[in-house]
GUTORPA-17095 format. One line per 2 residues: number of its first residue (from 1); their letters; for each residue y, x, z of N, C-alpha, C, O. Coordinates in Angstrom, 2 decimals. Layout:
BEGIN
NUM	A	Y,X,Z,Y,X,Z,Y,X,Z,Y,X,Z; ...
//
This chain:
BEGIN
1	XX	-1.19,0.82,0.00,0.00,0.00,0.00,1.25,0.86,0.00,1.20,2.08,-0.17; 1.99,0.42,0.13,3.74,1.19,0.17,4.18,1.13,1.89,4.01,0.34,2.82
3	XX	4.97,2.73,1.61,5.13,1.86,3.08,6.92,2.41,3.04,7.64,3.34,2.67; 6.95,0.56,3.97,8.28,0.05,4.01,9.28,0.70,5.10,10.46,0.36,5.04
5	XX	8.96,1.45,5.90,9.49,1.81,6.99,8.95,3.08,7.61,7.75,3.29,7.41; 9.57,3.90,8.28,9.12,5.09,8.45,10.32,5.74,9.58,11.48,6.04,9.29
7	XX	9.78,5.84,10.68,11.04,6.58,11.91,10.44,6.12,13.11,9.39,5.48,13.09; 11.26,6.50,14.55,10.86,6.23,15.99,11.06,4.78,15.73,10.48,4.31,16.71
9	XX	11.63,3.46,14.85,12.12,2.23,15.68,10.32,1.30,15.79,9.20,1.42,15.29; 10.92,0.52,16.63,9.21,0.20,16.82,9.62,-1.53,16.31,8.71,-2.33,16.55
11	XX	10.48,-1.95,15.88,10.97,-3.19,15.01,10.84,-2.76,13.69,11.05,-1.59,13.35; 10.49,-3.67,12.89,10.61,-3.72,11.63,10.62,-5.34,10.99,9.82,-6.27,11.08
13	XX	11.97,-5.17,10.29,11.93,-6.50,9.48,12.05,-6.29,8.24,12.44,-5.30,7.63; 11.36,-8.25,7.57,10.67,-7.92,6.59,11.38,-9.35,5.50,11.60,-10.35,6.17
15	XX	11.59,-9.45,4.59,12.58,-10.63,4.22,11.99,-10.94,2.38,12.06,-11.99,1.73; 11.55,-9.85,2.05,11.10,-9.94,0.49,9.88,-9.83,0.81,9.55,-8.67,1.07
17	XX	8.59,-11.07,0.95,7.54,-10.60,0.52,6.87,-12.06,0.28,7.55,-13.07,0.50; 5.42,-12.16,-0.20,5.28,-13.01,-0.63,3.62,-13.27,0.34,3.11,-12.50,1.16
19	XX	2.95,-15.04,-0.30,1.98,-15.25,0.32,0.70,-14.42,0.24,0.21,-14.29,-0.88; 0.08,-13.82,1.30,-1.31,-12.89,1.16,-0.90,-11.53,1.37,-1.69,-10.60,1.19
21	XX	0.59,-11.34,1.85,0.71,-9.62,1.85,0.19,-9.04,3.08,-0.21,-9.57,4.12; 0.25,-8.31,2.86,-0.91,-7.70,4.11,0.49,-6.31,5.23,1.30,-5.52,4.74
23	XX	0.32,-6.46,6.04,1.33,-5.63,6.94,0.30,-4.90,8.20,-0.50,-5.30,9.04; 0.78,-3.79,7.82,-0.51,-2.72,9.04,0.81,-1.65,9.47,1.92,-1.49,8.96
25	XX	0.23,-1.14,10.43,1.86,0.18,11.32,0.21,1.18,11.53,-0.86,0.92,12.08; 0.61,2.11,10.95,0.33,3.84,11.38,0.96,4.47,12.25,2.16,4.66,12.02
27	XX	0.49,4.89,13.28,1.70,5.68,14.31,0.88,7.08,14.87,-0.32,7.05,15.14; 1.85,8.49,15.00,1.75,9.34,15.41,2.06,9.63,16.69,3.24,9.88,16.93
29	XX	1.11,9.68,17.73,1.53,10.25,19.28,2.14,11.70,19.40,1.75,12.54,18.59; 2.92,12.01,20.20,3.00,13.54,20.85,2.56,14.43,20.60,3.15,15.49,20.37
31	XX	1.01,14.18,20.57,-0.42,15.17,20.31,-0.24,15.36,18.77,-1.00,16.25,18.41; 0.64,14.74,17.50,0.28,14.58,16.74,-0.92,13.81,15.81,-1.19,14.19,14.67
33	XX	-1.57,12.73,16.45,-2.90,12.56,16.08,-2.29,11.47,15.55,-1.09,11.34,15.82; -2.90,10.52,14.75,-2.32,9.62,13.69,-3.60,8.36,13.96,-4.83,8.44,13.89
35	XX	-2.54,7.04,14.34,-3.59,5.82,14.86,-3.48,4.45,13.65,-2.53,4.76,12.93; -3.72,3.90,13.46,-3.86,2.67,12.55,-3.86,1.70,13.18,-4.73,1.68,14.05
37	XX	-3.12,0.69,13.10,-3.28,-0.56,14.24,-3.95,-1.56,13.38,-4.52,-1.09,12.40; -3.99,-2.95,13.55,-4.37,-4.28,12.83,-3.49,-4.62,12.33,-2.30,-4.73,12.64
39	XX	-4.36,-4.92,11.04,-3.73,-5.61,9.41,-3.35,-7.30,10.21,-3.96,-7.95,11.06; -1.90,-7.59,9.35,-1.53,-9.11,9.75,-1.35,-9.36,7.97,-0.91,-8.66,7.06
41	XX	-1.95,-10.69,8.06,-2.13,-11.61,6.80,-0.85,-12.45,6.57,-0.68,-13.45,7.27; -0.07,-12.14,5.76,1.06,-13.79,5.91,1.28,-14.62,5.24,1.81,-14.53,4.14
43	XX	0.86,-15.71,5.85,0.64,-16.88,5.05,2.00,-17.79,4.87,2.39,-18.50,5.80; 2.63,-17.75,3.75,4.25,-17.76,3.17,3.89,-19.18,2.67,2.96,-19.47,1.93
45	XX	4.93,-20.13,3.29,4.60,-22.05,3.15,6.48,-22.12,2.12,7.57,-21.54,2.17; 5.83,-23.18,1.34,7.54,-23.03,0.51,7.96,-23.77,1.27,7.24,-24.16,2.20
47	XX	9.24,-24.21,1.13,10.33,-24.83,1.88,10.45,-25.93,0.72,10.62,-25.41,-0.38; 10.38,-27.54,0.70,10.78,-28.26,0.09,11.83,-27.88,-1.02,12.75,-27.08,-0.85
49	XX	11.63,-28.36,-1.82,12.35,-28.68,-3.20,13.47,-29.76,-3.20,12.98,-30.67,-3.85; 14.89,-30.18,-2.75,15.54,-31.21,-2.85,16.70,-31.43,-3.60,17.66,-30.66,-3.71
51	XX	16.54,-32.69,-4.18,17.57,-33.65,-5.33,18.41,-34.36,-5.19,18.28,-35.58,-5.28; 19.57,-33.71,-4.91,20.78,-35.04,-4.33,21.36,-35.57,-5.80,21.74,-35.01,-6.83
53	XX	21.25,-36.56,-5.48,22.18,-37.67,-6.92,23.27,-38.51,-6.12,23.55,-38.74,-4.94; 23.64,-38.78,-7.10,25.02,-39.81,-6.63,25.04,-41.17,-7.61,24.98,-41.30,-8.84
55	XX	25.17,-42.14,-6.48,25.35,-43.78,-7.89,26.27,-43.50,-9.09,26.21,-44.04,-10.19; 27.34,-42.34,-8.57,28.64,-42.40,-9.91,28.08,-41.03,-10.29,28.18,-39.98,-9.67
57	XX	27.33,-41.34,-11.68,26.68,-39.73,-12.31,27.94,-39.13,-12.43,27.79,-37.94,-12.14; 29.18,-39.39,-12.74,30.28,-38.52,-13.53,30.67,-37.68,-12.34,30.95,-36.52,-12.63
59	XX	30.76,-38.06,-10.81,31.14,-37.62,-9.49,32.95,-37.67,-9.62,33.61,-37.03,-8.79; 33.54,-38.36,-10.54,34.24,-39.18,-10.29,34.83,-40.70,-9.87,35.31,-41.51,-10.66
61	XX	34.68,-40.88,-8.53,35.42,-42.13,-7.69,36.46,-42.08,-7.38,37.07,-41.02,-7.19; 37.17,-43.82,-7.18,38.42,-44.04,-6.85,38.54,-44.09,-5.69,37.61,-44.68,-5.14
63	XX	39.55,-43.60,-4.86,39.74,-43.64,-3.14,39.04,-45.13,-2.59,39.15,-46.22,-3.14; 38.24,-44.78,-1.28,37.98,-45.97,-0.95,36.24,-46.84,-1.98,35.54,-47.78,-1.60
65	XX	36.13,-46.05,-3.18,34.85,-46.61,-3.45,33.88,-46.35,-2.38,33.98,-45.53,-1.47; 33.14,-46.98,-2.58,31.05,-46.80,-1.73,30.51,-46.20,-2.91,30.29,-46.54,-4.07
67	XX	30.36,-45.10,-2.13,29.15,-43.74,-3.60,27.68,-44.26,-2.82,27.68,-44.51,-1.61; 26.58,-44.38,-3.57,25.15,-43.75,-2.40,24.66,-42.59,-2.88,24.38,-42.44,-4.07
69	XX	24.52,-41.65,-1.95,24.06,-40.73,-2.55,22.18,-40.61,-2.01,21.89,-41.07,-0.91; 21.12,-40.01,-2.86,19.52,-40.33,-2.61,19.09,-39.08,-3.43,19.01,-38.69,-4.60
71	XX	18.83,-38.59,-1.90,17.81,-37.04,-1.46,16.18,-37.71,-2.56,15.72,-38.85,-2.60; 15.78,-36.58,-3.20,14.56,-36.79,-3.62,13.79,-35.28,-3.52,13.97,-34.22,-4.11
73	XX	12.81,-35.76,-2.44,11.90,-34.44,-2.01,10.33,-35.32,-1.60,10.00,-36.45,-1.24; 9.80,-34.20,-1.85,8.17,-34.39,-1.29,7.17,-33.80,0.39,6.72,-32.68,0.58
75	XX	7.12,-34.79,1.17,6.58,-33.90,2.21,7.30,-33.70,2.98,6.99,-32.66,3.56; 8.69,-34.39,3.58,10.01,-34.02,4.32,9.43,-35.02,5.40,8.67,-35.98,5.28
77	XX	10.06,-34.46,6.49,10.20,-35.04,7.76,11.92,-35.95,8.34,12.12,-36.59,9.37; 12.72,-35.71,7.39,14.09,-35.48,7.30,14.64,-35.60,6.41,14.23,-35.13,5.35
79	XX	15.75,-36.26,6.51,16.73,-36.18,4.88,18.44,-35.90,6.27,18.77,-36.82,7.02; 19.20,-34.47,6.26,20.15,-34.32,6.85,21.55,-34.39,5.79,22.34,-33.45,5.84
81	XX	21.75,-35.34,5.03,23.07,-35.60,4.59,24.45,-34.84,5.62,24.91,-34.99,6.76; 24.71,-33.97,4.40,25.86,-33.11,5.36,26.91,-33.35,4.39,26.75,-33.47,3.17
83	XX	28.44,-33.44,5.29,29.66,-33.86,4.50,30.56,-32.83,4.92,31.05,-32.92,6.04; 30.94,-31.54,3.95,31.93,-30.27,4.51,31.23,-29.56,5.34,31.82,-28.65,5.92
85	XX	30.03,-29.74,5.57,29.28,-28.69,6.61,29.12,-29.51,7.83,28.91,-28.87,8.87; 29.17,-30.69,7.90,28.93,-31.50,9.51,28.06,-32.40,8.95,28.09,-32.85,7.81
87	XX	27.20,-32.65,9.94,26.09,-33.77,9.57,26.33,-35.03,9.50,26.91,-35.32,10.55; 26.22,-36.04,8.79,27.24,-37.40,8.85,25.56,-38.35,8.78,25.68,-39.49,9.23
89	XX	24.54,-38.10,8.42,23.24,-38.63,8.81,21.65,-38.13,8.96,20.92,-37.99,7.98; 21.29,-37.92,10.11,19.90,-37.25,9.49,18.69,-38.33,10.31,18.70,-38.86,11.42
91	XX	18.11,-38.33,9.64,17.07,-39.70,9.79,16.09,-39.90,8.65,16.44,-39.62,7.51; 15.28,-40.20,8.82,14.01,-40.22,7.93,14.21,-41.10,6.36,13.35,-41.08,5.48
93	XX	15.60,-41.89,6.25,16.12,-42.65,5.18,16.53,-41.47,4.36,16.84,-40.36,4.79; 16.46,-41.91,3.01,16.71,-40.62,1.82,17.79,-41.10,1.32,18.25,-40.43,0.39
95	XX	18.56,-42.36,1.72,20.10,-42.52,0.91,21.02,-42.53,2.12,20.68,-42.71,3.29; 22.67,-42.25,1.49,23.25,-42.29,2.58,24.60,-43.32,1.53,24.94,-43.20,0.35
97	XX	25.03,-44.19,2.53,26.06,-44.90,1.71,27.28,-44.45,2.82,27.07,-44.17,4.00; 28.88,-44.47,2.01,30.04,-44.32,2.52,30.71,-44.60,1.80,30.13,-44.87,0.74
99	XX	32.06,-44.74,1.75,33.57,-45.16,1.29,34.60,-43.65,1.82,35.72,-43.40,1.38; 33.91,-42.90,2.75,35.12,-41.93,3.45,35.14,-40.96,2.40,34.89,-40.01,3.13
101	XX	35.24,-40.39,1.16,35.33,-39.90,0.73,36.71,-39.47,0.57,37.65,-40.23,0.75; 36.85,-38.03,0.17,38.37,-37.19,0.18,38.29,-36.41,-0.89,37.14,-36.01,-1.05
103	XX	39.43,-35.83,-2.08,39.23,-35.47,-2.88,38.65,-33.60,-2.37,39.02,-32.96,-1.38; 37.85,-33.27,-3.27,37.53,-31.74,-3.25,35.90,-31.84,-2.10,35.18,-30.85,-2.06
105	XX	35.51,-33.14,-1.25,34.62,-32.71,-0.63,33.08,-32.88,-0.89,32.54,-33.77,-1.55; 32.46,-31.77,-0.20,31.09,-31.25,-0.58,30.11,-31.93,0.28,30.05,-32.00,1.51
107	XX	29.37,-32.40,-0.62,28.31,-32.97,0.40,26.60,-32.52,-0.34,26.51,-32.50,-1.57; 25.66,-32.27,0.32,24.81,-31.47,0.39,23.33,-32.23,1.30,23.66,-33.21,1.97
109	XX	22.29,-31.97,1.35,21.16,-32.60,2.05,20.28,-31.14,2.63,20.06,-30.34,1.72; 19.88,-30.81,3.72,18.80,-30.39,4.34,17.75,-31.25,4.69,17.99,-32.41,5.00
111	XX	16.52,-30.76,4.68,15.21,-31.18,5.15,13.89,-30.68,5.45,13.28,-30.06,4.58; 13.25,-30.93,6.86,12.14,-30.19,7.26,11.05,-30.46,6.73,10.81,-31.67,6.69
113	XX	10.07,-29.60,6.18,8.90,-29.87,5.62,7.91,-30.20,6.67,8.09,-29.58,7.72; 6.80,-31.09,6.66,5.61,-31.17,7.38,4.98,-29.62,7.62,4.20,-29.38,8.54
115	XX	5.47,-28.54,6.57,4.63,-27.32,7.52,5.54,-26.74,8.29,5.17,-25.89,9.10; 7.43,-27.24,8.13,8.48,-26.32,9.03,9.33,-25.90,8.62,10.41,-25.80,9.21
117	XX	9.01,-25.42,7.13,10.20,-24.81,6.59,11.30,-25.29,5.97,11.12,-25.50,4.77; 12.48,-25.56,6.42,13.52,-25.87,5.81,14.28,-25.58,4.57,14.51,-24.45,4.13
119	XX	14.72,-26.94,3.93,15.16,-26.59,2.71,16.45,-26.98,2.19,17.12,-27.56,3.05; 17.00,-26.85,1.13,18.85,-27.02,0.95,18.73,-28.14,-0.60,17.91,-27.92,-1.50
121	XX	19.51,-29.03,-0.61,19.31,-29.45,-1.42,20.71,-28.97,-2.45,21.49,-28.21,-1.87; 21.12,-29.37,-4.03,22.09,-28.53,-4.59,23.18,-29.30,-4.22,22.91,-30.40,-3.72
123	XX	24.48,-28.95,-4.36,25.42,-29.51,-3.94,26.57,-30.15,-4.33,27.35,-29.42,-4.94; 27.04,-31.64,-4.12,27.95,-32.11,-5.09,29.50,-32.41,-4.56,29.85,-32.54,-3.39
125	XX	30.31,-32.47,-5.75,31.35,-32.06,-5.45,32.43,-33.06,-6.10,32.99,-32.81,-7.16; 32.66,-34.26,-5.30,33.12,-35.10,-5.62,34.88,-34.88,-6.41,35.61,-33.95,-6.08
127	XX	35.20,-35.70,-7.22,36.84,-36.09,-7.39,37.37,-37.13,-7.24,37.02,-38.18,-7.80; 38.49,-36.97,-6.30,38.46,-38.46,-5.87,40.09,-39.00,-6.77,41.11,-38.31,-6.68
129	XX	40.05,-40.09,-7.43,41.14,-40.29,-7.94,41.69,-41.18,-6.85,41.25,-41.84,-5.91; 42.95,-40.89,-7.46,44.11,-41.98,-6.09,44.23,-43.62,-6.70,43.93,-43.76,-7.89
131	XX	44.63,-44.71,-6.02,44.63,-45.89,-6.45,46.41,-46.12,-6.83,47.35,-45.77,-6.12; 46.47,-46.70,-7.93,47.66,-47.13,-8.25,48.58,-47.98,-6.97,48.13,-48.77,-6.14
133	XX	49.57,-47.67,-7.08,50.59,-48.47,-6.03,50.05,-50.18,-5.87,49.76,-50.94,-6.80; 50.02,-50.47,-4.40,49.79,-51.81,-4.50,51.17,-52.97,-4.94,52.29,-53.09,-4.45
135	XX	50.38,-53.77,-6.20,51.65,-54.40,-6.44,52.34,-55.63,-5.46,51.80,-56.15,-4.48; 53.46,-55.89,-5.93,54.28,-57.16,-5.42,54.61,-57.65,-6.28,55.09,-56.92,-7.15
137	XX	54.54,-59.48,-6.59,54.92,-60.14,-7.32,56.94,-60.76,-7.14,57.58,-61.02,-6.11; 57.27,-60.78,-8.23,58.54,-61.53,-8.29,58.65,-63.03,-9.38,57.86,-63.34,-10.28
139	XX	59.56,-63.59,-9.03,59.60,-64.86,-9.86,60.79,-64.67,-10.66,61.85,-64.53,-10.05; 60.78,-64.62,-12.31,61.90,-64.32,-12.94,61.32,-65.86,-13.70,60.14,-66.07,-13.99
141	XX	62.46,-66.81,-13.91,62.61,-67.74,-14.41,61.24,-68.72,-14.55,61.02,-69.54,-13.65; 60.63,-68.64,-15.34,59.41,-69.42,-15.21,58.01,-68.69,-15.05,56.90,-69.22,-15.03
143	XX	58.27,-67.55,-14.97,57.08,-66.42,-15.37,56.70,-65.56,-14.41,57.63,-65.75,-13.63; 55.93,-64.62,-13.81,55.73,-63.62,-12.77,56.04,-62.89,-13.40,55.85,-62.96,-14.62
145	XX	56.74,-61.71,-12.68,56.50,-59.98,-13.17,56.09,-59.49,-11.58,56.55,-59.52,-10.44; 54.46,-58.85,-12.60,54.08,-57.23,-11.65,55.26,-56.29,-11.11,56.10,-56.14,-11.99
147	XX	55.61,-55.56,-9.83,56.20,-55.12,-9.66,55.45,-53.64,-10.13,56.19,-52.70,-9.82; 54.30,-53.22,-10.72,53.68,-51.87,-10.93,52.88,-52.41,-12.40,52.32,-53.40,-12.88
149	XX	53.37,-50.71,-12.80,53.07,-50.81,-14.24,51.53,-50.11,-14.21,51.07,-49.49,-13.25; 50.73,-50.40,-15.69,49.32,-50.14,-15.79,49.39,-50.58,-17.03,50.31,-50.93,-17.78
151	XX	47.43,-50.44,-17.13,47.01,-50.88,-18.28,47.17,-52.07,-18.51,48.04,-52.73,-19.09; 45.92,-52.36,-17.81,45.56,-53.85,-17.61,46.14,-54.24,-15.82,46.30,-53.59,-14.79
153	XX	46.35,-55.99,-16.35,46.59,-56.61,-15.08,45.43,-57.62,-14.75,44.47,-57.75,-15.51; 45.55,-58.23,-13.74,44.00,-59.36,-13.66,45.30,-60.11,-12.69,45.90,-59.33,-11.96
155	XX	45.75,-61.55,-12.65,46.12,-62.42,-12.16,45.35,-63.43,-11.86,44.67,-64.00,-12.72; 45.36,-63.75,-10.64,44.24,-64.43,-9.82,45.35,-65.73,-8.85,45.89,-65.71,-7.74
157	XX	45.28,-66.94,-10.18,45.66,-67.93,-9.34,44.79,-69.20,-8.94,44.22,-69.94,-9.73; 44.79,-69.32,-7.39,43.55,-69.96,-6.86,42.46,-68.96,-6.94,42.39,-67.76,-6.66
159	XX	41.52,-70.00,-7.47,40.35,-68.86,-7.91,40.09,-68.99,-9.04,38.86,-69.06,-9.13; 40.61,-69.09,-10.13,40.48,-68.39,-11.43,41.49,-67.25,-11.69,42.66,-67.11,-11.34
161	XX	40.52,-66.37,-12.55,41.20,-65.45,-12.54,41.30,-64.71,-14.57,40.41,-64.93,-15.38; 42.27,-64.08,-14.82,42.39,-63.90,-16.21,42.75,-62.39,-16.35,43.36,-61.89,-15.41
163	XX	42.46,-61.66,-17.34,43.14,-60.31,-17.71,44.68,-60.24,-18.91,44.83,-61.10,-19.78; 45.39,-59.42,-18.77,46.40,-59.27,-19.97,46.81,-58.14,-19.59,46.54,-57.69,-18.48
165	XX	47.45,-57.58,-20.39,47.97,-56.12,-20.92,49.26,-56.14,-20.55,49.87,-55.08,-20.40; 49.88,-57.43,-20.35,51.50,-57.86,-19.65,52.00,-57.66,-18.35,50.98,-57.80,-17.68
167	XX	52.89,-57.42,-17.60,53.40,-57.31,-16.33,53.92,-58.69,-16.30,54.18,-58.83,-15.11; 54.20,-59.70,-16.86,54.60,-60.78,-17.14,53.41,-61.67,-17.03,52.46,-61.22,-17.66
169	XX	53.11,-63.08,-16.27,52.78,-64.08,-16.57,53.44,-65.36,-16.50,54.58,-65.45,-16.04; 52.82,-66.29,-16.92,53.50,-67.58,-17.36,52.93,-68.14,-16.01,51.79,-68.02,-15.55
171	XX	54.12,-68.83,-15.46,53.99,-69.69,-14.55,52.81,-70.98,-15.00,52.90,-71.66,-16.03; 51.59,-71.12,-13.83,50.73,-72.36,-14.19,51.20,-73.53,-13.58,50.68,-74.49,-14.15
173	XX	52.29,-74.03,-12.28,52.41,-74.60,-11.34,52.23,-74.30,-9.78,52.27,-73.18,-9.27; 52.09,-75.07,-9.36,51.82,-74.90,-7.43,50.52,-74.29,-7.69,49.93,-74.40,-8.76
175	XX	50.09,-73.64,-6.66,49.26,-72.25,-6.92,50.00,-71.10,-6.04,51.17,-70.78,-5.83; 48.49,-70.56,-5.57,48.33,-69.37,-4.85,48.35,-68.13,-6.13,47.51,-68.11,-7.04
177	XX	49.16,-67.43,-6.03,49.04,-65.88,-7.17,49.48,-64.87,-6.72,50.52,-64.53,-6.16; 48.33,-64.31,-7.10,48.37,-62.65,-6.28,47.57,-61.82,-7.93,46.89,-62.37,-8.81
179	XX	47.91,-60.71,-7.84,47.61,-59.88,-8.82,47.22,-58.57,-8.69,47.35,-58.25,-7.51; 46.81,-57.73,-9.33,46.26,-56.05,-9.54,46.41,-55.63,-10.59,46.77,-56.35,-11.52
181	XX	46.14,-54.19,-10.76,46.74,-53.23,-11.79,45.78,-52.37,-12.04,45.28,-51.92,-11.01; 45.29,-51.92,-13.11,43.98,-51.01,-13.82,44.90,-49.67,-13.96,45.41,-49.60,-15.08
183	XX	45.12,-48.94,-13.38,45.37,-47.55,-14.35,45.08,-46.18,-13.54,45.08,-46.08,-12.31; 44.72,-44.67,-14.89,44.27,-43.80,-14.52,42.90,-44.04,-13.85,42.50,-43.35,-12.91
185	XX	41.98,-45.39,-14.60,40.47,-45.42,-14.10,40.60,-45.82,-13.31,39.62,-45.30,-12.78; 41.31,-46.83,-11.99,41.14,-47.09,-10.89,42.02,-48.35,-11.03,42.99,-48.51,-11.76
187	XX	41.29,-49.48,-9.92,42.23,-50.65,-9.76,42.67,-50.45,-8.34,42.02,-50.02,-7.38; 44.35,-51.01,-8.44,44.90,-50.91,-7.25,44.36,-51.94,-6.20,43.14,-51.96,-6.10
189	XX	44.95,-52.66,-5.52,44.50,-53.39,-4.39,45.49,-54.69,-5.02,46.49,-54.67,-5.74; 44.60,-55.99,-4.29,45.82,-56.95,-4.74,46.69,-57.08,-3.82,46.60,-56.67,-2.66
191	XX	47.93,-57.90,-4.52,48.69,-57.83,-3.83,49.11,-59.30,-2.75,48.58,-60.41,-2.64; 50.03,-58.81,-2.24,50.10,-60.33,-1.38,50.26,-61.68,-2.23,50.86,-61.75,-3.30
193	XX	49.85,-62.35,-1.81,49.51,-64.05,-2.09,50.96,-64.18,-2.53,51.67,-63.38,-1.92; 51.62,-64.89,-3.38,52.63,-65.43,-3.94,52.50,-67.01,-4.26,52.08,-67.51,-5.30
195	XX	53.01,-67.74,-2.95,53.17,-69.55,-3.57,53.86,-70.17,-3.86,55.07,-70.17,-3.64; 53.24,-70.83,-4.42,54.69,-71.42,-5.46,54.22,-73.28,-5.25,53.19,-73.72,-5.77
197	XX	54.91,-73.92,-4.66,54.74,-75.29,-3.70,55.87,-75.88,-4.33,57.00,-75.47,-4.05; 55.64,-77.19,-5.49,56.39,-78.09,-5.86,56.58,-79.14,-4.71,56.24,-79.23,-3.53
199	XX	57.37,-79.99,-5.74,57.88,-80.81,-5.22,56.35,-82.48,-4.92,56.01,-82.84,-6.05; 55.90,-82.97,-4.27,54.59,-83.71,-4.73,54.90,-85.08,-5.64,54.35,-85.38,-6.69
201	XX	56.02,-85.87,-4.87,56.25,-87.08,-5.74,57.73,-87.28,-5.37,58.14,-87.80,-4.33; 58.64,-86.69,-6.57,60.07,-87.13,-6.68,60.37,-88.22,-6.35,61.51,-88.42,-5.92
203	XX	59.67,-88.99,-6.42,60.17,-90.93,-6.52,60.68,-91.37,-5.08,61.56,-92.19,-4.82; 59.76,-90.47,-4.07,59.67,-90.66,-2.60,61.14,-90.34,-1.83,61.47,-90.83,-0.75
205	XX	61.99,-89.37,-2.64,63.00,-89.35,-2.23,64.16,-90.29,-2.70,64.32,-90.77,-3.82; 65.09,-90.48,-1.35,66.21,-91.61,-2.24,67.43,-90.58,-1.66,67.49,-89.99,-0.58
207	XX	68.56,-90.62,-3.01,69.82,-89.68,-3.05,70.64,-90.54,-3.14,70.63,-91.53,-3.86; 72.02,-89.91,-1.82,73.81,-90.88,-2.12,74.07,-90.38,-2.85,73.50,-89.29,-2.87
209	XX	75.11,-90.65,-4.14,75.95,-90.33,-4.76,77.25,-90.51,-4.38,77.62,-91.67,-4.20; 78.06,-89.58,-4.21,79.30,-90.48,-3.63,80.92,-89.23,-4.31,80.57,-88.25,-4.98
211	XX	82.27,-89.40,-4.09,82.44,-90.92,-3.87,82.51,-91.95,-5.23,82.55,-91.52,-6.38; 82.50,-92.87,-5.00,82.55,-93.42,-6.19,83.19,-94.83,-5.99,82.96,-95.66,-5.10
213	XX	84.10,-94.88,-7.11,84.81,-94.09,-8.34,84.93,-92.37,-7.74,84.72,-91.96,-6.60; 85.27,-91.70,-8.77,85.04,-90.45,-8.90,85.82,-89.95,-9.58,85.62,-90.30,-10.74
215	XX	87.07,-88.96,-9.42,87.92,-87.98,-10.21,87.51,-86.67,-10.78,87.24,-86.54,-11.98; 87.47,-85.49,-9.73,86.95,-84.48,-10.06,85.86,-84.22,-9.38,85.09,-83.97,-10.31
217	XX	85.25,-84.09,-8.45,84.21,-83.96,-7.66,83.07,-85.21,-6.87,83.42,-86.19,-6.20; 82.17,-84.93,-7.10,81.09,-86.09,-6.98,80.30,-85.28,-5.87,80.80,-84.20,-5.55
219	XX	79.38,-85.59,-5.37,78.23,-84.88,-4.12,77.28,-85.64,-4.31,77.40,-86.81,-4.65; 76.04,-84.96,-4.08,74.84,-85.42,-4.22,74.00,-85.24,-2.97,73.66,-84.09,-2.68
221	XX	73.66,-86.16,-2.26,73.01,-86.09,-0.56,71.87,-86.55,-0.75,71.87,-87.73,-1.11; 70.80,-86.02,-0.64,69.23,-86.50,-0.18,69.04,-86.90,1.60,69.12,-86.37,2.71
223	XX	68.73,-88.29,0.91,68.76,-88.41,2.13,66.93,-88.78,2.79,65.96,-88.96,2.07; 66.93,-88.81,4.13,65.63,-89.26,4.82,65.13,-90.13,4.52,65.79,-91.15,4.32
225	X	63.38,-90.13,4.31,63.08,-91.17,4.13,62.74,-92.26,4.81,62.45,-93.30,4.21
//
């Protein structure tokens, strides 16, 4: 065999070798006389093989999405989902779901094999895009305008809901409307509820006119019903 080491230290470590190598120590006493000790056998176990994926293959999400990410290994005791180097789940489940995602961070899987040896799974490296400004609606004459510009808009009055390419919609009547904004791949958040509450039955009200006869100025009083 070769030999790996040679001096007074009575340690020796060993980091490159493989299953079946054989390790024996020769040693010289004082007297000079030269002894042979017992051969050790080492029996070298691999360390799991592991596959982190992510639901979004591109590993681009918008702030605030749910990614799952699902460890795929054989023979594990463990699936340790790590986020920046801190453990965020380790438990015998092979997916991990979250929303906390931050742009630039690394997340990664360890896991113990049934014979011990621990293994690293490869590592992914999310981008997180930012969400467009949340909009606010205004009322310009008969129509809404988005207060935030985009691609697409989705206006959601009641519960139907429609797409257009406009910051502008056409007033439908009394109705709940709230809206969102598509851009740079991400939809913003909607925005607050906007109501718009007619009048129910004109007829119900009765109005003075006064005074009358009438020169230059007339008044118009609603009165109680």
């Amino acid at each position: 065999g070769n030999t790996m080491q040679s001096g007074i230290d009575t340690i020796f470590s060993l980091t490159n070798f493989s299953n079946g190598d054989a390790i024996l120590i020769e040693a010289t006493d004082t007297n000079g006389c030269n002894g042979i000790g017992n051969t050790i056998v080492l029996t070298v176990n691999q360390a799991p093989e592991i596959i982190l994926t992510c639901s979004d293959e591109d590993l681009e999400v918008c702030f605030s999405d749910t990614v799952i990410f699902t460890a795929t290994a054989s023979n594990v005791l463990n699936y340790n989902f790590i986020q920046n180097g801190l453990s965020v789940q380790d438990s015998a489940i092979s997916t991990f779901k979250t929303n906390a995602i931050a742009l630039n961070d690394v997340f990664t899987v360890s896991s113990t094999a049934s014979n011990g040896c621990i293994g690293n799974s490869n590592t992914l490296n999310l981008n997180v895009l930012p969400l467009p400004w949340t909009p606010s609606i205004a009322l310009i004459l008969d129509s809404l305008n988005c207060s935030t510009s985009g691609l697409i808009y989705e206006w959601q009055v009641d519960s139907t809901i429609s797409s257009s390419t406009s910051d502008m919609f056409a007033k439908q009547g009394d109705g709940t409307y709230t809206v969102r904004v598509f851009d740079n791949g991400c939809w913003s958040l909607w925005s607050d509820p906007f109501i718009i509450t007619g009048i129910d039955d004109i007829f119900s009200f009765k109005f003075k006119l006064f005074p009358s006869p009438a020169t230059d100025i007339i008044y118009l009083e609603a009165l109680e019903n």
